[in-house]
N, C-alpha and C positions, 0 to 999 in steps of 0.2 A: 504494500500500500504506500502514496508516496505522499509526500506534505503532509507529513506530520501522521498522517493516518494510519488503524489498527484496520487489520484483519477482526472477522466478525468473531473469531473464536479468540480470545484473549487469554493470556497469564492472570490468575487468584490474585498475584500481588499487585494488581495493576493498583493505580489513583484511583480515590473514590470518585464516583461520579457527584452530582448535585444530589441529587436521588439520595444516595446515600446521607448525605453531610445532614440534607432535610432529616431524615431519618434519627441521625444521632444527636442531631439540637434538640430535638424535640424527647428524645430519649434522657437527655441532661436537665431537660426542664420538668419535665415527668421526675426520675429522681431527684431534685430539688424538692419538689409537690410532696412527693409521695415516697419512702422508702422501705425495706426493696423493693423492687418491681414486683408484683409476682398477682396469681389472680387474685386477692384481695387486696388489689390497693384500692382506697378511696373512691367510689366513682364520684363525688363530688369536686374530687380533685384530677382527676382524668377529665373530665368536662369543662374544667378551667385550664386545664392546660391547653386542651384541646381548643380553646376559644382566641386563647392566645397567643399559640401558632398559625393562626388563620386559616383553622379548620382543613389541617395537616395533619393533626396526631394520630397516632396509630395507639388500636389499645397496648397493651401492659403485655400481655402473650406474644400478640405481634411484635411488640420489641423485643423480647424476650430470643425468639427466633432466629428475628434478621441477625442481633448479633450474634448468636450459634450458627448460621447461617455464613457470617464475615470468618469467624473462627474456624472453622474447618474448611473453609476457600480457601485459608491461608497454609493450611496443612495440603493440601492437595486436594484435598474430597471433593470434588466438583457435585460428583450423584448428590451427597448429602447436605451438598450448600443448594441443592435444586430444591432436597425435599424441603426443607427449614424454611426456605422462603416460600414456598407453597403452601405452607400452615401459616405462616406469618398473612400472606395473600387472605387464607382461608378466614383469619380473624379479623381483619379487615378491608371487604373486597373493596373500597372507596377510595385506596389509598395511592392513587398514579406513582408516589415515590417509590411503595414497595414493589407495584407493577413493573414497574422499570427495572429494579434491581434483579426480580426475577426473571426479566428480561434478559438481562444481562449475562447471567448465572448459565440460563435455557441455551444463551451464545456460546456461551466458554463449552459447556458441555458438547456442540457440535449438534445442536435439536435448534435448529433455525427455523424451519416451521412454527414452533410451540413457541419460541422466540418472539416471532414478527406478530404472535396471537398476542401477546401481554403487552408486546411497545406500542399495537393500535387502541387495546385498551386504556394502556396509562393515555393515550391519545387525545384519546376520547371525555377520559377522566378532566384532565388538564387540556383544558384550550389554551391558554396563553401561560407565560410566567414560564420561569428553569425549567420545570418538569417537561413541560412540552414540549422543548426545544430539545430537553436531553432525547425524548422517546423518536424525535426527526429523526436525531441525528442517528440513534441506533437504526432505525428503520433503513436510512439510507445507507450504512453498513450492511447490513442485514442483504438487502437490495444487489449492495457491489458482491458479495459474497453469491450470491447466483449471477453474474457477470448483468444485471438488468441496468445498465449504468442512465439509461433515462427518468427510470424509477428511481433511483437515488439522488441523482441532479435534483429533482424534483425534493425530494425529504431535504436534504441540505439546505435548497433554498426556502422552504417551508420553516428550518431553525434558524437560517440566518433573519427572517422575517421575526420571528418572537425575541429572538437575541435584541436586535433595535427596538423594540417595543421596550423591550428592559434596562436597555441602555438609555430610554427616554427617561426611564424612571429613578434615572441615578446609579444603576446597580453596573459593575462591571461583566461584559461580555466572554461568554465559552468563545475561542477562537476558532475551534474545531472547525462546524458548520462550513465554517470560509477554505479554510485548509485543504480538507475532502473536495469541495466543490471545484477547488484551483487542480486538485488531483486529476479529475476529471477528464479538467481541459487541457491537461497539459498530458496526460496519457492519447486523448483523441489528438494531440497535434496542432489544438490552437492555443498555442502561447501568447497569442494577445488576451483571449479571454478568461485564463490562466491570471494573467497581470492583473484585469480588471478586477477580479475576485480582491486580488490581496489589494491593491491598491485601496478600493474600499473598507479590507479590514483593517487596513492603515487608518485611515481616517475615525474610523469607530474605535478605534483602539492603538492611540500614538504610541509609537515604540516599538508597536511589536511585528520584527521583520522574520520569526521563524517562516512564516511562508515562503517568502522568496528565499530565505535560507534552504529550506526543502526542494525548490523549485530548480535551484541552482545544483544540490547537490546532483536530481535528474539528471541534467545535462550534460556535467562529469561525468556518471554515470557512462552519458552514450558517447564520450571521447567528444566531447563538443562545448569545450573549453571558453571559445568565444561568446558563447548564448550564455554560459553559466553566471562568469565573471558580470555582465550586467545584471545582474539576479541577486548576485552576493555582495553587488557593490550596495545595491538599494538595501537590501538585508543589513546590510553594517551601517547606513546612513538612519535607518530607523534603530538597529539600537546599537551603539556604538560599543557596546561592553559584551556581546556576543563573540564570545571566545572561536566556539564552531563558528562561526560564518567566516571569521576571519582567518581559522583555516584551509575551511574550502576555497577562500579565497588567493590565500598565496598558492595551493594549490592548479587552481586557474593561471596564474600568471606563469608559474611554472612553465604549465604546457605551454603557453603562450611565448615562453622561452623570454618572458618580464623578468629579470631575477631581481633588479633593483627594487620592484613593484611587488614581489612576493616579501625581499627581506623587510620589506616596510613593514605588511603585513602581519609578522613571523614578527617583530619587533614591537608590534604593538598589542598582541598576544603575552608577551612578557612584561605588557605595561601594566597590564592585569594581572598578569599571575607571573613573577620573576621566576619561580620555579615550573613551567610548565613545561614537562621535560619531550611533548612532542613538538614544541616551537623549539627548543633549544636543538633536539635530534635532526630536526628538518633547515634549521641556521647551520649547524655543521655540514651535513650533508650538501646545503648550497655552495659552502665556503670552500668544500670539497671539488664540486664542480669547475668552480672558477680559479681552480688551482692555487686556491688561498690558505696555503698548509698553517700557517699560525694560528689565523682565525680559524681556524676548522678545530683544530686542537684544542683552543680555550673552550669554544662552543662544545665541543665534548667534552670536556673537562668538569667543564659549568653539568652537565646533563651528569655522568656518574656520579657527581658529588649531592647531588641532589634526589638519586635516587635510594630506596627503601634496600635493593638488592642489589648490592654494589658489583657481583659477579656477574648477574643480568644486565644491568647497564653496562658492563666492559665490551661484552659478550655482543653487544648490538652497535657497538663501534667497531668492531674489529669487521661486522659483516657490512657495516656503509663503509669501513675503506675496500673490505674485498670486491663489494660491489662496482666500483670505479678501477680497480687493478690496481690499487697500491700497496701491495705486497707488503711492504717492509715497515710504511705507515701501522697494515693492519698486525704484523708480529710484532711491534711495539706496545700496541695497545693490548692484545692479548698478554703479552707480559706484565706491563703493568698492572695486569688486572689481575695476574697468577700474586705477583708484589703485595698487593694490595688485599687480595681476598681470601688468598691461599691455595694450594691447588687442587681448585674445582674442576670436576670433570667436563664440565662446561666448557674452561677456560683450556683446557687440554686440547679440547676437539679445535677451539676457534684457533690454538695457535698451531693445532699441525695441518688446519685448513689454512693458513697464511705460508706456512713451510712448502708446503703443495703449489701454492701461489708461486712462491719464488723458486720453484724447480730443485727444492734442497730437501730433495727425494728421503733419505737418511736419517736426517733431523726430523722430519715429520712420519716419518714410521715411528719412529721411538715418542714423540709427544702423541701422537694417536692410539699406541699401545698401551698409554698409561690408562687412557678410557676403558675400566671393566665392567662387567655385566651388570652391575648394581647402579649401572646412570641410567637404569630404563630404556626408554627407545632410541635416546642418544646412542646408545652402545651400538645397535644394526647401522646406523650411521657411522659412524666410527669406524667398526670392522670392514665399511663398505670401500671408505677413505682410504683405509689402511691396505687392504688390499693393491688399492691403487697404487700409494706409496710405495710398498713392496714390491708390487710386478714392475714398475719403471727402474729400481734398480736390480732387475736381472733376477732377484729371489723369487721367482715362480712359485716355484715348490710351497712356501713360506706366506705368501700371495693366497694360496688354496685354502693351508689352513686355517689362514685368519677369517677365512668364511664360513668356516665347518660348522661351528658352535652356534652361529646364529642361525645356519643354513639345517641345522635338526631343529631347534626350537618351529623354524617354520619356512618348512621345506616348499612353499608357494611364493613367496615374498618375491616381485617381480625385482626390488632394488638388487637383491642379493641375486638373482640367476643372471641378471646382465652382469652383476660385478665381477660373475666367476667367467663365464663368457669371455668376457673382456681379457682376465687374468690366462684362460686358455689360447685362448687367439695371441698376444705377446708370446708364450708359451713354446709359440706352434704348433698348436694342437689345434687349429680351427676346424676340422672334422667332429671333436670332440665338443668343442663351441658351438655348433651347426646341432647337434644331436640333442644336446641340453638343451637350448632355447626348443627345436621341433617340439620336443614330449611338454613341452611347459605348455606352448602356445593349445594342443591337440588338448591339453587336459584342459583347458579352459574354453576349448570350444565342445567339447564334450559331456561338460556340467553343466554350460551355458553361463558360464561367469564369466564375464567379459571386463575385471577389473583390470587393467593395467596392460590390457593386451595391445594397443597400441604402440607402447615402449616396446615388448619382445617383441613384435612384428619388426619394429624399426632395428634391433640389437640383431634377429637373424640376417635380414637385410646386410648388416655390416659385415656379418660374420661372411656371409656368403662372399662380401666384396673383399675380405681379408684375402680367402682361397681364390681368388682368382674369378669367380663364378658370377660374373655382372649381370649378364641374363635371366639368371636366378633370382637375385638380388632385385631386379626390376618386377621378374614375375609377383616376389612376394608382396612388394610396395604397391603393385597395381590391384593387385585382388583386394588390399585393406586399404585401399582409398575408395573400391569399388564398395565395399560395408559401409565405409565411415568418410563419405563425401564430404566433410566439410570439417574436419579433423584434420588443425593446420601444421602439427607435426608430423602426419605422414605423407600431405601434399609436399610440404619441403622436404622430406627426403626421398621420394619417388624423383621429387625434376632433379637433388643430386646426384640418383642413380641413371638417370637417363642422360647428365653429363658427364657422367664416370663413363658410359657405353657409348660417346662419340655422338650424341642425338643433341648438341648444346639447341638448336632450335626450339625441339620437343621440350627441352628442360624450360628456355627460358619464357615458351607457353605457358609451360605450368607452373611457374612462379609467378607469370603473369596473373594467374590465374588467384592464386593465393595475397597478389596484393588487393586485387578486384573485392575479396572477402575480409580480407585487413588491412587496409592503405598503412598502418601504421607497424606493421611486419618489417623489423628494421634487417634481420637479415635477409627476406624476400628483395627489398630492398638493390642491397649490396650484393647477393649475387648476380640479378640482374645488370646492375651498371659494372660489376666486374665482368659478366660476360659479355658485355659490347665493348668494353676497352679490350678485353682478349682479340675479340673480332679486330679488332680499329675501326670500328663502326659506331654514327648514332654515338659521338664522343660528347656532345654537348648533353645528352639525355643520361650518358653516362653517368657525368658530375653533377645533375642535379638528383639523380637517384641516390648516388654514392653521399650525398652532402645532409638528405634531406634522412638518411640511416646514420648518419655521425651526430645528426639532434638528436635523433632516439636515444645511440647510445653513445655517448661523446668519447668515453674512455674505451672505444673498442679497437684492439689492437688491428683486428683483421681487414678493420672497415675503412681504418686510416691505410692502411697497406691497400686495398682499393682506389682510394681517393688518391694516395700518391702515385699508382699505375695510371690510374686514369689519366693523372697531371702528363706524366711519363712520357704517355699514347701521344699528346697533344702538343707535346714536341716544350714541353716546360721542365726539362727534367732540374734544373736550380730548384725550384719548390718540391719538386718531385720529392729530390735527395731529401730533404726539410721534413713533409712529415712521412715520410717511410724511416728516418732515424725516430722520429714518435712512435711510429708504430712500432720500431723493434725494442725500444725500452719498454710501451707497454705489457707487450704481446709473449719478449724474451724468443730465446732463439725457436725460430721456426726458418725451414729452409724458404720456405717459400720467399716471406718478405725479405730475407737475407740477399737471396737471388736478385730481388726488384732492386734492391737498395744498391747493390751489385754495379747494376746496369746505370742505376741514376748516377753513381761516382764515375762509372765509365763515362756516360755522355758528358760531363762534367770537368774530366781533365783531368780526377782523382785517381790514378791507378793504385796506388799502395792499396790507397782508403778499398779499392773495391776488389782489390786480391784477396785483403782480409775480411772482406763481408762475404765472398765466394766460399775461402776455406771455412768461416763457421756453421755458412751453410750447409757445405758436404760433412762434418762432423754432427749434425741435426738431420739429416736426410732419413732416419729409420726411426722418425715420426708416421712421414706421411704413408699412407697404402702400399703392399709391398709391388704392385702393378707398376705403381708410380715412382718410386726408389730407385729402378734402373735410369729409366730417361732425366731425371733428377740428375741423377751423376752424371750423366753423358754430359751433359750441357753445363753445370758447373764447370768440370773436369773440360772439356774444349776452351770454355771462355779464360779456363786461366792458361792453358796452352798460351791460346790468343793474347794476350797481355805476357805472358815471359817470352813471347815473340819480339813483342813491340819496346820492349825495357829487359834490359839483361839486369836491370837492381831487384825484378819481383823473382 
């Protein structure tokens, strides 16, 4: 439900309604009168109460009920907060507040029919005043809950019409009515009549910009940043001390790629609250971006100090530096968090997840190994890591094991059969990697559990490309895009098995394809504009693909290795060289971008510089596919010929 609004089935602990508060004022003023409650209280003093409350009161029973009634709503009993208030009903049918509540109760329980019986009654009961307005506004709930959205348009505007009658009379207005109504319109696609809504509950009720707060959140929602931000701006202009709105809002500018206009935002979140440590996490993570290591540091700094679980908040620094590729940034912070908190297994994983980062294969086997079975599901994480760790330095054998233990506890676990997979294929055993993913995937088409099968389709996929076996490899990708048509991990790896088989057209079809259903598909993206700088073609369409995937993700090593081929292609190899040395500090030794960077010192008049980015490439070449390893070396291995041809110093 959006703007602010519930689903017709609601949680016991919700807010009381009016309905209710009616209910227990009156219940206060009764015991005041008369105590206890119980069937002999005074009726002389139940008739003055009742006269009091403007012929509101419910007898002495009926109260009795409702709140036995609120009591076990709040334990979970739904059945028996239905019956309570049905005797309560029972002893006083006149009573539209207790109608409502049973109304209300009838909702949670999922009996909407019996529901929409008691909120026409209290209806009925109460023509004007709260009461009525609450039984709309259920109604038009009630309403949305069978998808009747003109039936509900209809009750919403029927409470926003009582709400102003009460707001004539001094009292303040339920927002609700407005909120739903805006929901409406802004699910059917008129966001002007959307506005209109709130704009008026503006007016009836200055200050209050939840609406458009909700309005804007939608928007976000649908990757449509520019609609939101005018939503969130009006939201923050009616109330300025709206914490959320001014997150969604730098959020907004974010995408908008505003950073100066988010950290406003983000800054005046902390005007409010100096300790609010998702404005402090999202200032760092900014300060992050824009390569501002100082500020970035204090702003985390500020954020763990401020936190309750000082190993938690380390813990979620170390994963905003991993997430931008700052390696050594993020083994810092994991350390000091080991410093500072002691060694939690937590802190263990994030720093042999940083060690993994910085390719210091060794070091993070042993900080991963300290993670034992007693960190819960951390630990299949861990072993999953670790394994990694392990098979990159050559320990196979060692690699296996460290999957064994998790891999009995739960011998389905899709994380663990690609891990071991993975560990066999480095191995050389991808026969054996082929045969373990096949019985995984057959057992899950067999049950009909289809949890994770998209990952092992895509892992045999590899495997298959590991052995040599592309064809294969393509068969599998096409039959599980033919299932799961719109499943944008296995569209991306069919078009890069169809460029692994010499088909780059067909690939960059179907990645076309995949941008058609996600424009914001940041490697869809970059392999597109990287396979028309392969071609030399389409070089201008190239760089704005390749530019418009380094917003998405700015610290991506492979995409900057893109963009500087790109540059390469277009005969710029000066900036070429420029960010392809970004890209390989991101990225670390990969042959590939060693190769480009290679080329860009050659066209440049650099030869040392590009003999030595050639040889670190051929010392990294059994990375890539073992198809791809041969022709790797040929072409390294010529071009540095070529250059100790041209200079007897390389």
């Amino acid at each position: 439900m959006l703007l602010g609004g519930e689903p017709a089935s609601r949680p016991p602990d919700r807010p009381m309604s009016r309905a209710a508060f009616a209910v227990l004022a009156v219940l206060a003023a009764a015991t005041a009168a008369a105590a206890p409650p119980a069937p002999h209280v005074d009726p002389d003093a139940i008739r003055e109460t009742r006269r009091a409350a403007g012929d509101r009161f419910a007898s002495a029973r009926a109260i009795a009920h409702y709140v036995e009634a609120r009591r076990v709503a709040r334990s979970g009993d739904l059945a028996r907060a239905v019956e309570h208030l049905r005797l309560a009903v029972t002893y006083d049918e006149e009573s539209p507040e207790l109608r409502v509540s049973l109304a209300e109760a009838l909702a949670d329980a999922g009996r909407l029919d019996a529901a929409e019986v008691e909120a026409r009654r209290a209806a009925e009961l109460a023509r004007a005043g709260a009461t009525a307005a609450d039984a709309q506004v259920l109604l038009g709930r009630l309403a949305q809950a069978r998808r009747q959205q003109e039936a509900a348009a209809l009750a919403f505007r029927n409470a926003i019409r009582l709400e102003k009658a009460l707001v004539a009379q001094g009292e303040r207005p339920d927002p609700s009515a407005w909120r739903l109504l805006a929901a409406i319109h802004a699910e059917a696609g008129d966001e002007d009549a959307a506005v209109r809504v709130l704009d008026d509950l503006a007016v009836v009720q200055p200050g209050d910009g939840a609406g458009f707060r909700e309005l804007g959140r939608v928007y976000l929602d649908r990757h449509e940043p520019g609609r939101a931000e005018r939503h969130l701006r009006r939201a923050v202009e009616l109330d300025r001390r709206d914490a959320e709105a001014l997150r969604l809002l730098a959020r907004a500018h974010e995408a908008l790629h505003r950073d100066a206009e988010a950290k406003e935002d983000l800054v005046a979140m902390l005007r409010l609250d100096p300790d609010d440590d998702r404005a402090l996490l999202a200032l760092g993570r900014m300060a992050v971006r824009q390569n501002d290591l100082p500020a970035a540091r204090e702003w985390f700094h500020r954020y763990v100090r401020g936190s309750s679980d000082a190993a938690a908040a380390h813990v979620r620094v170390v994963f905003q530096w991993l997430e931008v590729r700052h390696g050594e940034e993020a083994l810092a912070a994991a350390r000091a968090g080991i410093a500072d908190a002691g060694p939690d297994a937590r802190l263990r994983f994030a720093e042999g997840l940083a060690l993994e980062d910085l390719r210091r294969w060794p070091e993070a086997a042993r900080a991963l190994g300290d993670v034992g079975a007693d960190a819960g599901e951390l630990y299949v994480s861990a072993r999953v890591a670790l394994s990694e760790a392990l098979s990159r330095c050559g320990r196979h054998a060692d690699a296996e094991r460290a999957l064994q233990a998790p891999l009995a506890a739960d011998p389905k676990d899709a994380r663990l059969l690609t891990a071991r997979a993975t560990v066999l294929d480095r191995a050389g055993r991808s026969v054996d990697a082929i045969a373990l993913l096949r019985r995984a995937i057959q057992e899950r088409e067999r049950t009909r559990v289809e949890t994770d099968l998209p990952d092992l389709q895509i892992a045999l996929a590899d495997s298959l490309a590991r052995a040599g076996r592309d064809e294969d490899s393509v068969a599998v990708l096409r039959a599980a895009v033919a299932a799961r048509p719109r499943d944008e991990e296995l569209l991306f790896a069919l078009a890069a098995a169809y460029e692994r088989v010499g088909q780059p057209e067909v690939a960059i079809a179907q990645m076309r394809a995949l941008i058609a259903l996600n424009p914001d598909h940041a490697e869809a993206l970059n392999f597109v504009g990287y396979a028309y700088a392969e071609q030399g073609a389409r070089l201008e369409d190239a760089e704005k693909l390749v530019r418009r995937a380094l917003e998405l993700k700015p610290r991506s090593g492979h995409i900057l290795d893109s963009l500087g081929w790109v540059l390469f292609r277009r005969g710029d190899a000066r900036r070429a060289a420029e960010v392809l040395e970004q890209a390989d500090a991101l990225a670390g030794p990969d042959a590939t971008i060693l190769e480009h960077l290679g080329d860009a010192y050659r066209a440049t008049s650099r030869p040392v510089d590009a003999a030595q980015a050639y040889r670190r490439a051929l010392s990294n070449v059994g990375e890539e596919l073992p198809s791809d390893q041969g022709k790797r070396r040929a072409s390294l291995e010529r071009k540095l010929r070529e250059l100790g041809e041209r200079s007897g110093r390389i």
